[in-house]
C-alpha positions as CSV (number, residue, x, y, z in Angstrom):
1,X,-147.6,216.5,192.7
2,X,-149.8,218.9,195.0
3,X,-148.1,219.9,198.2
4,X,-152.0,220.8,199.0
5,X,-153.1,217.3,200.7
6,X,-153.8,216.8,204.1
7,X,-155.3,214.2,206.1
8,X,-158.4,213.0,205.0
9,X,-160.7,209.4,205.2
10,X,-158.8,206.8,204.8
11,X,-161.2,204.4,204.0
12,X,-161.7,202.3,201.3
13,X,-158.5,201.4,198.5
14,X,-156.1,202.9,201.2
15,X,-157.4,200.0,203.6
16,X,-157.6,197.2,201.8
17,X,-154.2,198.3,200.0
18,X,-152.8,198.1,203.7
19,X,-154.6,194.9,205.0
20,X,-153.3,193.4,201.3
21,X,-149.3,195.0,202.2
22,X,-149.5,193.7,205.4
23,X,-150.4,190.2,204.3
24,X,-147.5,190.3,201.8
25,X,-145.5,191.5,204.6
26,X,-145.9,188.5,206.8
27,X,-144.6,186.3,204.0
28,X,-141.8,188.4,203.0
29,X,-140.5,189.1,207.1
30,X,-138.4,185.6,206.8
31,X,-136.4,186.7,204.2
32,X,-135.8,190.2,205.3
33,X,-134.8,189.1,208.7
34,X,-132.6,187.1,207.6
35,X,-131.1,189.8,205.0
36,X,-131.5,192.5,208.0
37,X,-129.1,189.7,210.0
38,X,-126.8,189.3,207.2
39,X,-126.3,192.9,207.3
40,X,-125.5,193.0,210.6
41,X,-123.2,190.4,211.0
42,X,-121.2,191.7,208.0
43,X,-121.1,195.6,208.4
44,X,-118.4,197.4,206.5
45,X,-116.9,201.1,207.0
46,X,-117.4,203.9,205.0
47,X,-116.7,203.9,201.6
48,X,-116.1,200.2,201.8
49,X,-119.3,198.9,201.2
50,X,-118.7,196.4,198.9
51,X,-120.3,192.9,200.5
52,X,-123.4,195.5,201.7
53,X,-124.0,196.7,198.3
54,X,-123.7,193.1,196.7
55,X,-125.9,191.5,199.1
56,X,-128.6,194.6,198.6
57,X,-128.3,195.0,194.4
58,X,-128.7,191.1,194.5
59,X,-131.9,191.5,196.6
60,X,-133.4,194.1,194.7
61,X,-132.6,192.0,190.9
62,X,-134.8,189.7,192.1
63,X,-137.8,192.7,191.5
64,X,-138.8,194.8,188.3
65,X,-136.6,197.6,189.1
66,X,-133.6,198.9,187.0
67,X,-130.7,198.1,189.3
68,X,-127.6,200.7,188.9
69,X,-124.7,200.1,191.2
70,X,-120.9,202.0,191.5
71,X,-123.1,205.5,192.0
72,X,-120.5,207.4,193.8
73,X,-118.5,204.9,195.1
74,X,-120.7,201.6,196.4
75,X,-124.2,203.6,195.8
76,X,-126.8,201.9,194.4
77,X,-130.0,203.7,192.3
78,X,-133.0,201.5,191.5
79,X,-135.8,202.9,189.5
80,X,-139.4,201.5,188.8
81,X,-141.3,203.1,186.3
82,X,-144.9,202.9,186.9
83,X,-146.5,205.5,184.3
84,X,-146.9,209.1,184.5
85,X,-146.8,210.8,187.9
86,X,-144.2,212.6,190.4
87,X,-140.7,210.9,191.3
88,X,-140.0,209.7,194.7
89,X,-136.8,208.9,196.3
90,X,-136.7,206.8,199.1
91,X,-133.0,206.4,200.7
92,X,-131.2,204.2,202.8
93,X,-127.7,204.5,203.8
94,X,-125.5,201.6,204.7
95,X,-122.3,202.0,206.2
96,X,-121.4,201.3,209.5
97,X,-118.5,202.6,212.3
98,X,-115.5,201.5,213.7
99,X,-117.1,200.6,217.3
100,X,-117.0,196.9,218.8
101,X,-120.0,195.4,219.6
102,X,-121.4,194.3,222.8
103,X,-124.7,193.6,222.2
104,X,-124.4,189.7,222.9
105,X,-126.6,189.0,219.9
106,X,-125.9,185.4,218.3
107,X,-125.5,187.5,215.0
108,X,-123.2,189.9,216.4
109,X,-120.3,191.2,214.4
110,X,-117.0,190.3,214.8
111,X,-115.4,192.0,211.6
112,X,-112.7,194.0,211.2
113,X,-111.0,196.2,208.4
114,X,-108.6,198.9,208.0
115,X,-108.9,202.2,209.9
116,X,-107.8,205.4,208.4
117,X,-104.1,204.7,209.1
118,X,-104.4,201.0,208.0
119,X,-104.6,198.9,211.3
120,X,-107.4,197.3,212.0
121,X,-110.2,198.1,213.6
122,X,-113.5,196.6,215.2
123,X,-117.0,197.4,212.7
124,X,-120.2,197.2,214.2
125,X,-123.6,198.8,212.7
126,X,-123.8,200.7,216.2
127,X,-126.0,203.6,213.9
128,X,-129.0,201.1,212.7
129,X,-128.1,201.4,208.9
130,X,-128.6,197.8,208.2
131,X,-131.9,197.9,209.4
132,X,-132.3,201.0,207.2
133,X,-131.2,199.1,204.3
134,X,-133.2,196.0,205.3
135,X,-136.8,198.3,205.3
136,X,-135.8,199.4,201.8
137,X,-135.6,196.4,200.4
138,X,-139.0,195.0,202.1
139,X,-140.7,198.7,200.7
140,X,-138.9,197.9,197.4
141,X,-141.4,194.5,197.5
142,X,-144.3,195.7,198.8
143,X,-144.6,198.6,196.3
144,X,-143.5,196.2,193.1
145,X,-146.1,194.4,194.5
146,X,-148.6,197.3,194.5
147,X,-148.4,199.1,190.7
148,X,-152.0,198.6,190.3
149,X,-152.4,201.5,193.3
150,X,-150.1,203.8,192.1
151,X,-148.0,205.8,188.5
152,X,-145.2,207.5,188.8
153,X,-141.6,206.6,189.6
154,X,-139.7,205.2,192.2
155,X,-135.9,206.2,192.8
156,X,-134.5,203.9,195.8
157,X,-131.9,205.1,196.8
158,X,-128.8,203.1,198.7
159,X,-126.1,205.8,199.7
160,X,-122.5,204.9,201.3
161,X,-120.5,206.7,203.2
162,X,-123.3,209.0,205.4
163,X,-121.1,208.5,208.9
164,X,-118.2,210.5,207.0
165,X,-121.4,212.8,205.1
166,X,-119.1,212.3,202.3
167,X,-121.9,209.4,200.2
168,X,-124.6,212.0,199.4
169,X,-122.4,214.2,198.1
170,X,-120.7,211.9,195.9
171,X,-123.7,210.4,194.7
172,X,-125.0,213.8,193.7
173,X,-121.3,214.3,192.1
174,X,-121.3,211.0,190.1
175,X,-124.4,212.3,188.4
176,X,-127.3,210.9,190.5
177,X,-129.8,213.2,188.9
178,X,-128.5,213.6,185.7
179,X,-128.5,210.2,185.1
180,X,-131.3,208.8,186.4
181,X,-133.9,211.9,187.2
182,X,-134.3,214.3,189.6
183,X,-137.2,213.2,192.3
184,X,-140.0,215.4,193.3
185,X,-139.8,214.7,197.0
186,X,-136.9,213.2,198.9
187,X,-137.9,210.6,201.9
188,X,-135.9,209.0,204.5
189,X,-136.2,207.6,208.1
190,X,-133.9,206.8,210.8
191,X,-134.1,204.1,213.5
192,X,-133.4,205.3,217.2
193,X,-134.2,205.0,220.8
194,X,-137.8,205.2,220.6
195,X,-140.3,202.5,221.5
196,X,-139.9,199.6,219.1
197,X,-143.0,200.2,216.6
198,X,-143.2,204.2,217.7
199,X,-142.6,206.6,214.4
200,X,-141.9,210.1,215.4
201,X,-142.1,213.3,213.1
202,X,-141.0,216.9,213.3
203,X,-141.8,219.9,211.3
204,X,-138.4,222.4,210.2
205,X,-135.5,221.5,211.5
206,X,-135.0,217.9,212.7
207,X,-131.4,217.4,212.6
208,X,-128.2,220.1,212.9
209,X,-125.9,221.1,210.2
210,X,-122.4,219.9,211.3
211,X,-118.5,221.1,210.9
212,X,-115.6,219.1,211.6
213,X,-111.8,220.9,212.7
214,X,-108.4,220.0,212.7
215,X,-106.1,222.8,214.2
216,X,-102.7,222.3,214.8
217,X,-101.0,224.8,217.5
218,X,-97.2,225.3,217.2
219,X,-94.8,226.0,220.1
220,X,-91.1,225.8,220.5
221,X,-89.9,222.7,222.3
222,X,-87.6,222.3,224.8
223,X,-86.2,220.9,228.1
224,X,-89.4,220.6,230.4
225,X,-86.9,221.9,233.0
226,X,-86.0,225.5,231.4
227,X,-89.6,226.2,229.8
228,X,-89.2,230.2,230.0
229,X,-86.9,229.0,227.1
230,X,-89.9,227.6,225.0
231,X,-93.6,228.5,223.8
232,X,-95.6,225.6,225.3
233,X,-98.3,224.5,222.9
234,X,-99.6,222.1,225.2
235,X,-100.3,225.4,227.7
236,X,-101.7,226.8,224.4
237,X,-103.8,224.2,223.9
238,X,-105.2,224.3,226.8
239,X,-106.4,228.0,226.3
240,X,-107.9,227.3,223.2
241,X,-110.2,224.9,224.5
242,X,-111.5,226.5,227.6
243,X,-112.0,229.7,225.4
244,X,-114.1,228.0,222.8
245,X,-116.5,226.4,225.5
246,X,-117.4,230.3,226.0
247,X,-118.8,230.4,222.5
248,X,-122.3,228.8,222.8
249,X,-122.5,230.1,226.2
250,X,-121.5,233.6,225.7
251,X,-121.8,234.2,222.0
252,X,-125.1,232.0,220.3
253,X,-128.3,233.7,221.1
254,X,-130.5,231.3,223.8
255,X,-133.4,230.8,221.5
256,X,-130.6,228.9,219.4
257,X,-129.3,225.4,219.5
258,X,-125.6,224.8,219.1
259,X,-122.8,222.1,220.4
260,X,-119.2,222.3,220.1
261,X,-117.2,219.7,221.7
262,X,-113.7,219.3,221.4
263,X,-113.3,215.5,220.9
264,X,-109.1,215.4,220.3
265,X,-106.3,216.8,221.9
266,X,-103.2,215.4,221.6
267,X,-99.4,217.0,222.1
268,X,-96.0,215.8,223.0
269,X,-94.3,212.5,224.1
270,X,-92.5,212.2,227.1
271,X,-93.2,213.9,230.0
272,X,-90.3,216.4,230.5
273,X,-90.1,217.4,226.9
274,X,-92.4,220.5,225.7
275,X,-93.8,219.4,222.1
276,X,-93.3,221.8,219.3
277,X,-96.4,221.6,218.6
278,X,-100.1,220.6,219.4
279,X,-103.3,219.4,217.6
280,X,-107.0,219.5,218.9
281,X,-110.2,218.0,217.1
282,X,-113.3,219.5,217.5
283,X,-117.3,219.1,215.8
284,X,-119.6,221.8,215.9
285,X,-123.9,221.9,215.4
286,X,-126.3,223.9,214.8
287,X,-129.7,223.7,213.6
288,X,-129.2,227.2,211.4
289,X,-127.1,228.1,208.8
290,X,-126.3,231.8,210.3
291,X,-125.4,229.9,213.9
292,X,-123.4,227.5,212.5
293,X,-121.4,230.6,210.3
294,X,-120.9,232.4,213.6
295,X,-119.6,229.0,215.7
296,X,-117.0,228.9,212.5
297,X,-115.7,232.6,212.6
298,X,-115.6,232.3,216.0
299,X,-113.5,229.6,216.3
300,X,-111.0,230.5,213.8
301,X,-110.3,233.9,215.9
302,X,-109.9,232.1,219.1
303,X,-107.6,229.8,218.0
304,X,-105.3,232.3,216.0
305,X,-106.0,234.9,218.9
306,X,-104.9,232.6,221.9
307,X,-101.8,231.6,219.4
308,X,-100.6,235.0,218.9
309,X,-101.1,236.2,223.0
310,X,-98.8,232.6,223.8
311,X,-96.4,234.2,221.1
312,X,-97.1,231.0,219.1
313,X,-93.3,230.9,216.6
314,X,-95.8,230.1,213.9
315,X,-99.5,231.2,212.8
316,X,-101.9,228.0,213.8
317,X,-103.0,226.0,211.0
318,X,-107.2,225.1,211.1
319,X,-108.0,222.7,208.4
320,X,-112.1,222.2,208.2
321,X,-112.2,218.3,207.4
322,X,-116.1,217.9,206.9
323,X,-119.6,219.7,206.5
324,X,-122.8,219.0,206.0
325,X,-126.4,220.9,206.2
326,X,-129.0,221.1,208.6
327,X,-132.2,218.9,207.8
328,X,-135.1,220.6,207.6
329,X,-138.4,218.9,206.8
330,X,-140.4,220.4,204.8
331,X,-143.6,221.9,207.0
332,X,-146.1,220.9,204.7
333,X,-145.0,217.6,203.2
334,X,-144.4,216.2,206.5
335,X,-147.5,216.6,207.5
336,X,-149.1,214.9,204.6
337,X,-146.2,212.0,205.3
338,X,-147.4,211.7,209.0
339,X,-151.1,211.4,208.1
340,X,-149.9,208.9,205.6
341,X,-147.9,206.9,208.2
342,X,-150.2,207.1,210.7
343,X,-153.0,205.7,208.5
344,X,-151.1,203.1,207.9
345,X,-149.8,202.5,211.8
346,X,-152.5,203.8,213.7
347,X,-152.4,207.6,214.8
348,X,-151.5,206.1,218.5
349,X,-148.1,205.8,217.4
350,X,-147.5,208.3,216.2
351,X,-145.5,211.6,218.0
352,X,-143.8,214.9,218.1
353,X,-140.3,214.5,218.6
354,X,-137.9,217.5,219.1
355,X,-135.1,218.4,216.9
356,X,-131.6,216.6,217.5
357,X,-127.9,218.0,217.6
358,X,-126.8,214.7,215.5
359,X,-126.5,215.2,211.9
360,X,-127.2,213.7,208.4
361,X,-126.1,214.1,204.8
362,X,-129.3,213.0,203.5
363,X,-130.3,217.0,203.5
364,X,-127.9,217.1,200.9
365,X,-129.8,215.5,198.3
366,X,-132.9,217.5,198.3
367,X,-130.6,220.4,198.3
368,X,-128.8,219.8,195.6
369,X,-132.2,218.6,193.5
370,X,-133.8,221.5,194.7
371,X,-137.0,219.7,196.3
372,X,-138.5,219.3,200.0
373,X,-137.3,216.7,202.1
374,X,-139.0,214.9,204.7
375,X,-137.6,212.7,207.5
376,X,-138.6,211.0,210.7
377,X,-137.3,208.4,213.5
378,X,-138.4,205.1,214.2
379,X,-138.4,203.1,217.3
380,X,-135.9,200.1,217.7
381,X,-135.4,199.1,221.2
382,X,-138.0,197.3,223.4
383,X,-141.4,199.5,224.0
384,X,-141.9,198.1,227.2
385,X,-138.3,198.6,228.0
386,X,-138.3,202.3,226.7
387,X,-141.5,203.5,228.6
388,X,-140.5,202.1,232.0
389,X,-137.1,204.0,231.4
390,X,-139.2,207.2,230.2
391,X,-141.3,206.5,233.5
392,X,-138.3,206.7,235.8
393,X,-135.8,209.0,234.2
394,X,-133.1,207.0,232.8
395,X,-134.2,206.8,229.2
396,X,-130.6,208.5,228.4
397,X,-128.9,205.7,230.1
398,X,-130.0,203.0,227.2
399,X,-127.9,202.5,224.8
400,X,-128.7,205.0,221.9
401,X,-127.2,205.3,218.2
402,X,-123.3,204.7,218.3
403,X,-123.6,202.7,221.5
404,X,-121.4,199.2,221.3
405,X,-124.7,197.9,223.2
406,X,-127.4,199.5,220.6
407,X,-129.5,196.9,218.4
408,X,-132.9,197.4,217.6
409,X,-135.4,194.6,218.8
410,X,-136.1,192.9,215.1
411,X,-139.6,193.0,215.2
412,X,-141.9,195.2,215.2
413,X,-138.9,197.7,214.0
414,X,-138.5,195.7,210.8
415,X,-142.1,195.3,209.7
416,X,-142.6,199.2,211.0
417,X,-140.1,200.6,208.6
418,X,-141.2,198.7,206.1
419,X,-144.6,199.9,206.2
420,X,-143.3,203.6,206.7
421,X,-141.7,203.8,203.7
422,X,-144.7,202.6,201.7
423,X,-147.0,204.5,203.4
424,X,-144.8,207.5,202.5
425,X,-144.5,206.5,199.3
426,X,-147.6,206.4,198.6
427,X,-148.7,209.4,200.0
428,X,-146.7,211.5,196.9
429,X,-147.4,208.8,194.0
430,X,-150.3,209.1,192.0
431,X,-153.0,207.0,192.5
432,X,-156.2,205.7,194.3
433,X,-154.9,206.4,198.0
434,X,-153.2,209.7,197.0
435,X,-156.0,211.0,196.0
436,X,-158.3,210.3,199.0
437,X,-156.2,212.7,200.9
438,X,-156.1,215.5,198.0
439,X,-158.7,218.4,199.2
């Protein structure tokens, strides 16, 4: 696989492959709709999976592929081999979050399962994940359908778990590519709050690595009367998080991006008691490895400095729950991808997006195989909507990814990520379109 192709004519096979796609499409969209539904009214939390990976391994037996389920939990790996040529992984993840929806839908979820301390909690796919899942399976068709244009091998991947960025990983650790090949190229897409039918790409990085913190602070409690008698941890806690909002402000160089947000902070309970001790949650982003390093050290001498200057009884304990890498689209490949895409879309929908502070796991799996990545966002909610918001400012005020309210309008976001992943596909397979763009 040449990393040297660029855009070029795309006349000819790569039409009528597209006009032929498209047709298939139309007569396929009944059945994914109504999968992409299914999805939606049943979500389930990560590492729970279990109805989600059913209903998708069960859509995909239907096809030629090798269907492999119970990779790293609920993953599933389906391969089609197609002759000689590269390997290209297409993913999808499929979990949801613990968010009640409001989006008045008439297939609106109304599940709920077991948080993390075991009551229950509403589940919604606030994060567009089903539709992710539902694309897949419609690319999964359309490129069974389509072996006379292309050799190599497809790897589709189904990953769990990528709202905890805990699914990549144990994919990867359950012996994805050891098992079933490592790919050449790694591709993936996400929906968001773009105009419906609007793809948008970005070369470097596209989203931020992320860190996740527990710290617990600890005091002496006491008699809320007589507090020269304790060591407050609540007035501790309080330090702690005004001092680290001086980090990205004071400490990250301004060509950098970085967010650290303190999400949790919870002590004591009664109001003329002082707790013995204190707890704070916080994330933190950045879109470089060295940036993220320095938000870490920095925040780990904060909170032990501000512990010892209270005259904290006890050293503060930080416990660093999650991590993940930043996503960084490979330069090159995405612009092949793009030209691909917008060949397939028309160029006019194709845009320049900027880089987000939200993160992914997906990064993880062309790390760890040691090939380029390339990823890109989708538009879900109405265009017509979007662009009169865009026109007058308030496009942050619709609801975006993790909203109760968000839910992509069905079509054309259904039949447009469909016809992404193919294009994409295609762009890195061998075969009568891929090599109209070789120079």
């Amino acid at each position: 696989m040449s990393t040297e192709q660029s855009a070029g004519s795309t006349a000819g096979p790569a039409d009528v492959l597209r006009d032929r796609d498209t047709a298939a499409l139309t007569e396929l969209l009944p059945v994914l709709s109504e999968l992409y539904q299914d999805l939606h009214r049943h979500p389930e939390l990560s590492g729970q999976e279990h109805r989600t990976a059913a209903t998708l391994a069960h859509a995909l037996e239907a096809l030629p592929y090798e269907v492999h389920t119970g990779v790293g939990g609920t993953g599933i790996v389906a391969l089609l081999r197609n002759g000689p040529g590269p390997t290209v992984l297409l993913r999808a993840d499929t979990d949801a979050l613990p968010v009640e929806e409001q989006t008045g839908l008439p297939y609106a979820s109304t599940e709920q399962a077991p948080g993390p301390d075991g009551s229950p909690v509403p589940v919604m796919h606030a994060c567009g994940h089903d539709m992710h899942a539902a694309a897949l399976i419609g690319a999964a068709h359309l490129l069974a359908g389509s072996r006379d244009a292309w050799s190599g091998t497809l790897m589709l991947v189904l990953q769990p778990a990528e709202e905890t960025l805990q699914g990549a990983r144990a994919m990867v650790a359950d012996g994805l590519f050891e098992r079933f090949g490592k790919p050449d190229i790694v591709l993936g897409q996400h929906v968001g709050p773009l105009p419906a039918g609007y793809v948008g790409f970005r070369e470097g990085p596209v989203m931020a690595g992320v860190e996740a913190a527990s710290i617990t602070l600890y005091g002496r409690g006491g008699h809320g009367a007589r507090p020269e008698t304790t060591v407050d941890p609540v007035l501790l806690a309080a330090h702690v998080v005004v001092r680290l909002q001086g980090i990205v402000a004071r400490e990250v160089p301004p060509g950098e991006t970085a967010v650290l947000t303190v999400g949790r902070l919870q002590a004591g309970t009664k109001d003329n008691i002082v707790p013995g001790h204190a707890e704070i949650g916080l994330t933190l982003r950045a879109h470089s490895e060295s940036t993220r390093a320095l938000l870490h050290r920095a925040v780990e001498r904060i909170v032990h400095a501000e512990a010892s200057a209270s005259n904290s009884p006890r050293p503060p304990v930080v416990r660093w729950l999650m991590d993940g890498p930043a996503l960084v689209s490979d330069p090159e490949a995405t612009r092949v991808t793009a030209s691909a895409v917008a060949a397939r879309v028309g160029q006019e929908r194709i845009f320049p997006i900027p880089a987000v502070t939200a993160s992914e796991d997906v990064g993880f799996l062309a790390q760890a195989a040691g090939v380029p990545i390339v990823y890109w966002f989708w538009g879900g909610p109405d265009a017509d909507t979007v662009r009169a918001a865009l026109a007058d400012g308030t496009h942050d005020e619709l609801p975006g990814n993790h909203s109760p309210e968000f839910a992509p309008a069905l079509h054309p976001t259904l039949e447009t990520g469909v016809h992404n992943l193919v294009a994409a596909a295609l762009a890195w397979l061998d075969g009568s379109t891929d090599q109209e763009r070789r120079t």
